[in-house]
C-alpha positions in Angstrom: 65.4 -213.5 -151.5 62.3 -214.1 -149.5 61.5 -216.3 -147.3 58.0 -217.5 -146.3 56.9 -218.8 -143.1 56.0 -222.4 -144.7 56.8 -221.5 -148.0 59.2 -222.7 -150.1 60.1 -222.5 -154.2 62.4 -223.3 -157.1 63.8 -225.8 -160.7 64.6 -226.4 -164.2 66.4 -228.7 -167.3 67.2 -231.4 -170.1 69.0 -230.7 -173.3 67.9 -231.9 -176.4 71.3 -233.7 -177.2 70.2 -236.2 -174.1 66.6 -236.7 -175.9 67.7 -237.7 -179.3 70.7 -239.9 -177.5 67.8 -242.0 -175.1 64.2 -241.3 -173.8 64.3 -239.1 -170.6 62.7 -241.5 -168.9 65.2 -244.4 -169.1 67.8 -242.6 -167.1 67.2 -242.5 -163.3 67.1 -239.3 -161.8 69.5 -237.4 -159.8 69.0 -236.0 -156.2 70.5 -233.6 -154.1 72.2 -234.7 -151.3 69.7 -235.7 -149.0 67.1 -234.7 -151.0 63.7 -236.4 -151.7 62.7 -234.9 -155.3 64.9 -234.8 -158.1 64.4 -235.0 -161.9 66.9 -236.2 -165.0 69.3 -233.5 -165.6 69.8 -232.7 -169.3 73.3 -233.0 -170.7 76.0 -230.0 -169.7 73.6 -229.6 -166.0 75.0 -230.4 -163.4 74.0 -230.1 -159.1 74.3 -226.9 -158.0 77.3 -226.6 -155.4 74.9 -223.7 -153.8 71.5 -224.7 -153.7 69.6 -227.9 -154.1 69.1 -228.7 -157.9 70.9 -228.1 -161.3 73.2 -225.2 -163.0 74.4 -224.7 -166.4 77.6 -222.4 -167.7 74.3 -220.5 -169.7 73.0 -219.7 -166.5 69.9 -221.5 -166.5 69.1 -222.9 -163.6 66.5 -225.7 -161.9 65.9 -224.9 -158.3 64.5 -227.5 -155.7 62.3 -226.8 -152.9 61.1 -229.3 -150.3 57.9 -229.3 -148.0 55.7 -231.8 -146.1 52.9 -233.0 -148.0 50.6 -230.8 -146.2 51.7 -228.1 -148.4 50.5 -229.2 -151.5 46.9 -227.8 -150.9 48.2 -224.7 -149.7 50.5 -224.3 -152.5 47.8 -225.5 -154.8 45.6 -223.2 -154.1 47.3 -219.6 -154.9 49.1 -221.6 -158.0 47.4 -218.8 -160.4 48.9 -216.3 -163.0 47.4 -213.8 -160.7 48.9 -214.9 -157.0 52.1 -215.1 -158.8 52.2 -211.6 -160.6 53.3 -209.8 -157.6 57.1 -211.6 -157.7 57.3 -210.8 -161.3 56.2 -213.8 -163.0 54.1 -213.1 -166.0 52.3 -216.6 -166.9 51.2 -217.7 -170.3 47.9 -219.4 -169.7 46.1 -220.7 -166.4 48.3 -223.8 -166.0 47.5 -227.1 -166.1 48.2 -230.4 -164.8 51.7 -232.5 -164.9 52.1 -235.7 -164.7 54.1 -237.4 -161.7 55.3 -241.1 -161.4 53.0 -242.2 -158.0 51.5 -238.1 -157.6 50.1 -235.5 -158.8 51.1 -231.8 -159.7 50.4 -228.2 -161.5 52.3 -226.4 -164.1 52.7 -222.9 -165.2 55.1 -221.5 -168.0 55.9 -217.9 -168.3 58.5 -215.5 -168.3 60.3 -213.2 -165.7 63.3 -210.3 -165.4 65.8 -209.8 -163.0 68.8 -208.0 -162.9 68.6 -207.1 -166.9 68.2 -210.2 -168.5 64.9 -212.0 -169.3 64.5 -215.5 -168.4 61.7 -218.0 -170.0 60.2 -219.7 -166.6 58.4 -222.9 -165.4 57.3 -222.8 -162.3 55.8 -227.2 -160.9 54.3 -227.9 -157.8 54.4 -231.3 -157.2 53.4 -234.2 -154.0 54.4 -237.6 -154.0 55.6 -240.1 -151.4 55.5 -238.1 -148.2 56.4 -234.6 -149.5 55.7 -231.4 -151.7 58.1 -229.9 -154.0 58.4 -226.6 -155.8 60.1 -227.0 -158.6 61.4 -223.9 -160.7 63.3 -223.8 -164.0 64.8 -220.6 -165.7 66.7 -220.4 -168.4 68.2 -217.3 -170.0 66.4 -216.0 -173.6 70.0 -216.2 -174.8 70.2 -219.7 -173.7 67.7 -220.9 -175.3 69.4 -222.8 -177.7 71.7 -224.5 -175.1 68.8 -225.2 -173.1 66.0 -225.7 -175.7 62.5 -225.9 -174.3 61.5 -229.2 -175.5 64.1 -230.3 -173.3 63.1 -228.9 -169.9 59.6 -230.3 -170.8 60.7 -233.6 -170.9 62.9 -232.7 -167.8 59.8 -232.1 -166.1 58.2 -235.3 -167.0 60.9 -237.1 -164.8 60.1 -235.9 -161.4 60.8 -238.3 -158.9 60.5 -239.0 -155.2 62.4 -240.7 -153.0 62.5 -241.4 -149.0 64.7 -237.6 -147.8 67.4 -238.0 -145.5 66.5 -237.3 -141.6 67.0 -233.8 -140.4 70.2 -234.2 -139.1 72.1 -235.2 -142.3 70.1 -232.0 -143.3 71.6 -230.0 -141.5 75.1 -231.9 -141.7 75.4 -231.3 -145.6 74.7 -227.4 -144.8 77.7 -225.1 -146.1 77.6 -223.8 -142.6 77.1 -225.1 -138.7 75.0 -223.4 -136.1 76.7 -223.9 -133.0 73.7 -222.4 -130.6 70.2 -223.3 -131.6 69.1 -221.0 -128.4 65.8 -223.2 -127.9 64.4 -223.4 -131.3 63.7 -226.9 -133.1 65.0 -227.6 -136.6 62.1 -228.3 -139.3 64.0 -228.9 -142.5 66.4 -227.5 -144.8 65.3 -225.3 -147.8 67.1 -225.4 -151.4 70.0 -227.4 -149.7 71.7 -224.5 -148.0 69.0 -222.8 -146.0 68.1 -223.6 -142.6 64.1 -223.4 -141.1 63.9 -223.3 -137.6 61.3 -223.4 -135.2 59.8 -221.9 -131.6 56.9 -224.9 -131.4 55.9 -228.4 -132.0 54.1 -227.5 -135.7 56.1 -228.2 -139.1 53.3 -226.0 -140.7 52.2 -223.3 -139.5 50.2 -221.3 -141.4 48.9 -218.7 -138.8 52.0 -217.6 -137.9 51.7 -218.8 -134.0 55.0 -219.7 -133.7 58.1 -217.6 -134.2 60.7 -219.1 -137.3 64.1 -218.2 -137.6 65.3 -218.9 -141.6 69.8 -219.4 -142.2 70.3 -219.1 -145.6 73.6 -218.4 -147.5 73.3 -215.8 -150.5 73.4 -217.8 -153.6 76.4 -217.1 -155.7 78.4 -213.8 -155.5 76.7 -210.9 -154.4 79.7 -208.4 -153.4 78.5 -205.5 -151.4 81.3 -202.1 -151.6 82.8 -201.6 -148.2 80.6 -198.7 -146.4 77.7 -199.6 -147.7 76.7 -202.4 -145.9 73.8 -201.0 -143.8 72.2 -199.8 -147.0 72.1 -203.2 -148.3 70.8 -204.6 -144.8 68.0 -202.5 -145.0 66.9 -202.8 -148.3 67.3 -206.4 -147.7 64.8 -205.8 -145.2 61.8 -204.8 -147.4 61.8 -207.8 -149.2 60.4 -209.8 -146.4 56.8 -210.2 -147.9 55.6 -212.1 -144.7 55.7 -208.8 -142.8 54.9 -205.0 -144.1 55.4 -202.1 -143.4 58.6 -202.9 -141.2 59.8 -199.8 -139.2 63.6 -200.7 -137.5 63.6 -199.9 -134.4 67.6 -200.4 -133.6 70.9 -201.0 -135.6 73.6 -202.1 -134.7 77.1 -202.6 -136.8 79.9 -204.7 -135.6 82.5 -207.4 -137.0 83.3 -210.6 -136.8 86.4 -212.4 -138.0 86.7 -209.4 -140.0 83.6 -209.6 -141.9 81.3 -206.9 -141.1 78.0 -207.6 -139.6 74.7 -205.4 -139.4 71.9 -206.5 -137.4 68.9 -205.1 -137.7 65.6 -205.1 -135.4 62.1 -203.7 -136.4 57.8 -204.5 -136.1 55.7 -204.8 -138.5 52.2 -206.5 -139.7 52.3 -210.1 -140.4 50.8 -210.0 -144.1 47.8 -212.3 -143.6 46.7 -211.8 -140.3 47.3 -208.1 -139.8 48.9 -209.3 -136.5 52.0 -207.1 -134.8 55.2 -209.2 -135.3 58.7 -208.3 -134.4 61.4 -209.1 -136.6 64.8 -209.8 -136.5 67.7 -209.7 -139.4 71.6 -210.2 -139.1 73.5 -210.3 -142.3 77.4 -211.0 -142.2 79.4 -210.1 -145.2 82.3 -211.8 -146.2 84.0 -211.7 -149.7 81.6 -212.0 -152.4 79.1 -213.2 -150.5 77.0 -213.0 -147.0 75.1 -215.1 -145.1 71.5 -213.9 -143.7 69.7 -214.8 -140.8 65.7 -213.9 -140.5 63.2 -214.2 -137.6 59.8 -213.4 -137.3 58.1 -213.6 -133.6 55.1 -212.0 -132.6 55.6 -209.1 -130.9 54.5 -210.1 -127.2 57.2 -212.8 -127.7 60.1 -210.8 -126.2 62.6 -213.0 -125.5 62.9 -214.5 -128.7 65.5 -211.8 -130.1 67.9 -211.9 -127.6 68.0 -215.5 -128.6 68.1 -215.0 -132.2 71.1 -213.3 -131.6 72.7 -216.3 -129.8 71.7 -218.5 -133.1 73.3 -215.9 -135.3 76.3 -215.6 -133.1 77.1 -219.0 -133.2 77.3 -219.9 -136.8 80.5 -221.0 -138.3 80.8 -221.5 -142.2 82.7 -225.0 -142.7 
């Protein structure tokens, strides 16, 4: 996955069984835990035990992003068919506006691969109350029976807000602790199991002043053969869109409770400002999964991956 430095995405749902049964909007709708936007889940979804919104045994999906308010504009305004073709996305149309109860937002529809299968994608951008939400919905073309689209456009129609829980409950309903924060100042949590940290007083920074450091699970299985490890690390590694052409610089393997652990080091460009950053990366593997930790400084910032390392050192999954 990627992970931007105040950027955020990701949604879907609502099956046609729940339409004819009662109107979407006379059911309330469901939040993750600690969450301020949620939506009416359509029959047979249900929240996500990995990320923050909705899952379905098709494997469509609704994924739930949160930001402050702020973001809206700066989300708003690369919300095109063309800003978006780069990930994958290929829209239908230019978007238009969706309705939300005390807001505002944009839609797109569209479609997108990964991993072999084609997906039919909406992608909402949404403010209301005191924060921004990215809302994404994918459901499977074989799905789309299960998880008709009349449905998910109704599901869409029921975006809500709500006051979000404080930072620490945040951080308490995280699959993981982080025993060492090393300095850095906890902004928010991201998709319910990712973790945005901070070297500076600014929530949003858009010009990339302060270094970030992102914890973030992987989301479902993702088993990695024994050995190869450091390939995945690296390759890992150029998906990092906030910085380019990342050379590493060190490597180093070790374990830890016998999961295997590569940490990687390297400089590169920040993507908008053409600015020298260094960046850090230390992924643990464990079982079908891994957990990932990221950090962007700039490069006169020296200390700051010594004490990246602390961060990563200290987390414990609960």
């Amino acid at each position: 996955m990627s992970f931007p430095r105040s950027r955020y995405a990701v949604l879907r749902l609502l099956a046609l069984l729940g339409l004819l049964a009662a109107p979407a909007h006379a059911a309330e709708a469901t939040f993750p835990p600690t969450g301020a936007v949620g939506l009416v889940p359509p029959p047979g979804m249900v929240p996500a035990k990995a990320f923050a919104g909705f899952e379905h045994p098709s494997g469509a999906s609704i994924v739930i992003i949160e930001m402050p308010a702020e973001a809206y504009g700066q989300l708003v305004a690369k919300f095109t068919p063309e800003a978006l073709g780069p990930t994958g996305f290929v829209a239908k149309g230019t978007g238009e506006g969706l309705s939300v109860t005390g807001g505002e937002g944009r839609l797109l529809r569209g479609s997108q691969s990964a991993n072999g299968l084609a997906y039919t994608k909406w992608i909402a951008v949404v403010r209301g109350g005191a924060g921004t939400g990215l809302v994404t919905v994918q459901v499977p073309e074989a799905a789309r029976r299960q998880v008709p689209d009349k449905a998910v456009e109704a599901a869409l129609g029921t975006i809500a807000f709500r006051a979000p829980g404080n930072v620490a409950d945040q951080i308490a309903a995280l699959p993981y602790s982080v025993g060492d924060l090393a300095g850095f100042r906890p902004v928010r949590t991201l998709m319910g199991n990712a973790l945005l940290l901070t070297d500076g007083p600014k929530d949003i920074d858009p010009e990339g002043e302060q270094a970030i450091v992102i914890v973030a699970p992987s989301l479902g299985q993702v088993p990695v053969a024994p050995g190869q490890e450091g390939a995945f690390a690296r390759k890992a590694l150029g998906t990092i869109r906030e910085v380019r052409d990342i050379a590493v610089t060190d490597e180093k393997n070790s374990t830890l409770g016998g999961a295997a652990v590569v940490r990687l080091r390297g400089t590169g460009s920040d993507t908008l400002s053409g600015r020298m950053m260094s960046v850090h990366q230390t992924i643990r593997f464990d079982g079908a999964g891994y957990l990932r930790v990221i950090g962007f400084a700039g490069a006169d910032q020296r200390d700051v991956l010594a004490r990246i390392d602390r961060i990563a050192a200290s987390i414990a999954v609960r």
